[in-house]
N, C-alpha and C positions, 0 to 999 in steps of 0.2 A: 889673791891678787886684788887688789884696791882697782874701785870702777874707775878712777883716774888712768890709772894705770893701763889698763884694758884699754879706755877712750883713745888714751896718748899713742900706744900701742898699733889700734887701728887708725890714726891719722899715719901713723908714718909708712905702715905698707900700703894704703892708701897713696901717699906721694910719692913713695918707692914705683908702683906699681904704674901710677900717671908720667911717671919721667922715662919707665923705662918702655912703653908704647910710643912716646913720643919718640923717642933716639931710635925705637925701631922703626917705626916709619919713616924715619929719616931717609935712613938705609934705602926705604924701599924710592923715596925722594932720588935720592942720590943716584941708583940704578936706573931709573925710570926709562934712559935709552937704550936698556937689554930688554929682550924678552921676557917680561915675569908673568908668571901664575896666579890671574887675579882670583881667581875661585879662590887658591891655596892661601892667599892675602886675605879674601874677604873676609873667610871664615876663621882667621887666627884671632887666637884671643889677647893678639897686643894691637888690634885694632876695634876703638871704642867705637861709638856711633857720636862721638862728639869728630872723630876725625874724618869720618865717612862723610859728615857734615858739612867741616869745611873743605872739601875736596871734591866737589861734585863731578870736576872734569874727568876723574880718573873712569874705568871701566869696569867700575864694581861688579860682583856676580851675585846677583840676589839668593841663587843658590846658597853660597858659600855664608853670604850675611844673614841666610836664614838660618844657620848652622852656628852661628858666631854666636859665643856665648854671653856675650855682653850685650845684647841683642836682649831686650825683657820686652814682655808681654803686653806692655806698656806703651815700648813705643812700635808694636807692630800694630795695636789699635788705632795710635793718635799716625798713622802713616796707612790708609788701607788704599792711595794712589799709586800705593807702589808694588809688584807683584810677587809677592813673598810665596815661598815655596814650604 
């Protein structure tokens, strides 16, 4: 397989993958005046820390975010305000 191809490859499940965390969080948008399970939110991996981001109001579980696989190592350094489990 040509590095092209590979590159092309990972941009599109790349944008596969950025669209379909957005459309899931929709969801969780959309529901927000049910009962939800923020632990079981925080920690799913169709929720980036770009969206934990802009969404500060919701009631995120640091538990769950510390669990959340899109969560790197990175940014629990450049975040040590916050109390990561």
């Amino acid at each position: 397989m040509s590095l092209y191809r590979l590159k092309r490859t990972q941009q599109v499940r790349n944008k596969v993958k950025n669209t379909w965390s957005r459309e899931w969080f929709q969801f969780v948008l959309d529901h927000s005046n049910k009962r939800l399970d923020f632990y079981d939110i925080s920690r799913n991996e169709n929720i980036t820390w770009e969206i934990i981001q802009e969404n500060p109001y919701f009631p995120w579980n640091m538990s769950g975010i510390s669990r959340n696989p899109n969560v790197t190592w990175e940014i629990i350094q450049n975040h040590p305000e916050l109390k990561w489990n």
